[in-house]
N, C-alpha and C positions, 0 to 999 in steps of 0.2 A: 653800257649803263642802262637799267630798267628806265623803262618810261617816265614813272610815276617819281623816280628819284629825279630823273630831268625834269618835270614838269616844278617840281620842289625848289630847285636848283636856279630854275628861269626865274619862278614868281620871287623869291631870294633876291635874284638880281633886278627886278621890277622894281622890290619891294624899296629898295639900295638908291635906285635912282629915283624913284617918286619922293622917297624922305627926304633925301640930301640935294636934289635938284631943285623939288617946290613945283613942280610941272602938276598939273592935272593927271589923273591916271587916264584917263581916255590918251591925253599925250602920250606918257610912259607907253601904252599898247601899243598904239602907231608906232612908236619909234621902236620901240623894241622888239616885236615880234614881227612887224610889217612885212619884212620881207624872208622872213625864215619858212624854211619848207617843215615844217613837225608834221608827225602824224597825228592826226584828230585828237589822240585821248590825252596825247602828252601836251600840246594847244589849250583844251579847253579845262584839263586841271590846272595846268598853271593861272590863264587867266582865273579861273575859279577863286584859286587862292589868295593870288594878288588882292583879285577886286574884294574880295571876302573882309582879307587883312586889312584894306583900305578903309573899309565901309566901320569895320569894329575897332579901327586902331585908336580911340579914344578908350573902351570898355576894354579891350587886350591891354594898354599900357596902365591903366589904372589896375587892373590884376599885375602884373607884370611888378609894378614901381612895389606893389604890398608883399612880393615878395622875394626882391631882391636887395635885401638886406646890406644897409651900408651903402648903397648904391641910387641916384639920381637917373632917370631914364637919360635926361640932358649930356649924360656924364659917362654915359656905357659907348663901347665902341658901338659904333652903326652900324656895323655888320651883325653883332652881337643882340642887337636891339630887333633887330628885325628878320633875324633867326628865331627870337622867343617871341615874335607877336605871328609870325608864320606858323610856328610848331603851337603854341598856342590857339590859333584858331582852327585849327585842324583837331586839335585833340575836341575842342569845342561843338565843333559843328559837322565833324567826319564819325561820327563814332559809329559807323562799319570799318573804320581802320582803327585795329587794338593800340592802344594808349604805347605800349611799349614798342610798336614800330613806329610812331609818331616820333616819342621819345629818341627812339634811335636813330632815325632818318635826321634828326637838328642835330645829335652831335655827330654824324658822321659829316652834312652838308657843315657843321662847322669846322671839321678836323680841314676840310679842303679850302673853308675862305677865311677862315680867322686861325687862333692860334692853340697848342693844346690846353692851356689854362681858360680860354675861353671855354673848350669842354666840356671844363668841369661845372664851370660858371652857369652855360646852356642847361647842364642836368640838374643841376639843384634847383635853379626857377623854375624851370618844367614841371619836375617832379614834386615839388612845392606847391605848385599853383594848382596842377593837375589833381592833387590831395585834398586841397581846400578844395574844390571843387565836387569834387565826384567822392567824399567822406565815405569812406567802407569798402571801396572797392581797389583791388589789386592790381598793380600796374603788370606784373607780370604773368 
């Protein structure tokens, strides 16, 4: 598995236990990464992201809630939630990484932690939100 899909993969599971826990993300680090051997780049992007996702998870879920149509952030699976505020702020605040491997990388990290209908769910807020966003420019 590439680094960068693991470091994705960890900040996902940070992401998972900071929402659902209530812990401080300083807690979440300690516990989670505390004793893991990673190599540097795979460590300091997940943290990156995590804390990223942490710091915007008010402005990522109010993008988020405007366009996932039919759907209450309260109300989506947690996994699911926090697959779109991950992929979301990467497309955001990474853009040296092309919108359609951002894209790709949330629905493949979701084929392995949620379910295929989640998928689909991941790519159309993505791809929705990433639209309103960035007006005229081509995901692929």
């Amino acid at each position: 598995m590439a680094s960068r899909r693991k470091a994705r993969e960890l900040a996902l599971q940070m992401l998972f236990q900071w929402d659902m826990g209530g812990h401080t993300p300083a807690h979440v680090l300690k516990t989670f990464l505390g004793g893991r051997q990673l190599p540097e780049e795979t460590d300091q992007m997940a943290r990156s992201l995590f804390e990223g996702a942490v710091a915007e998870s008010r402005t990522l879920d109010a993008i988020i809630s405007g366009h996932a149509q039919r759907w209450r952030l309260e109300r989506m699976a947690a996994v699911d939630r926090n697959i779109l505020r991950l992929g979301l702020f990467e497309l955001i605040h990474h853009p040296e990484t092309p919108p359609a491997v951002v894209i790709n990388e949330a629905l493949e990290i979701s084929r392995r932690f949620s379910s295929e209908d989640s998928v689909e769910f991941v790519n159309g807020v993505l791809d929705a939100a990433w639209k309103s966003l960035s007006p005229g420019r081509a995901i692929g």
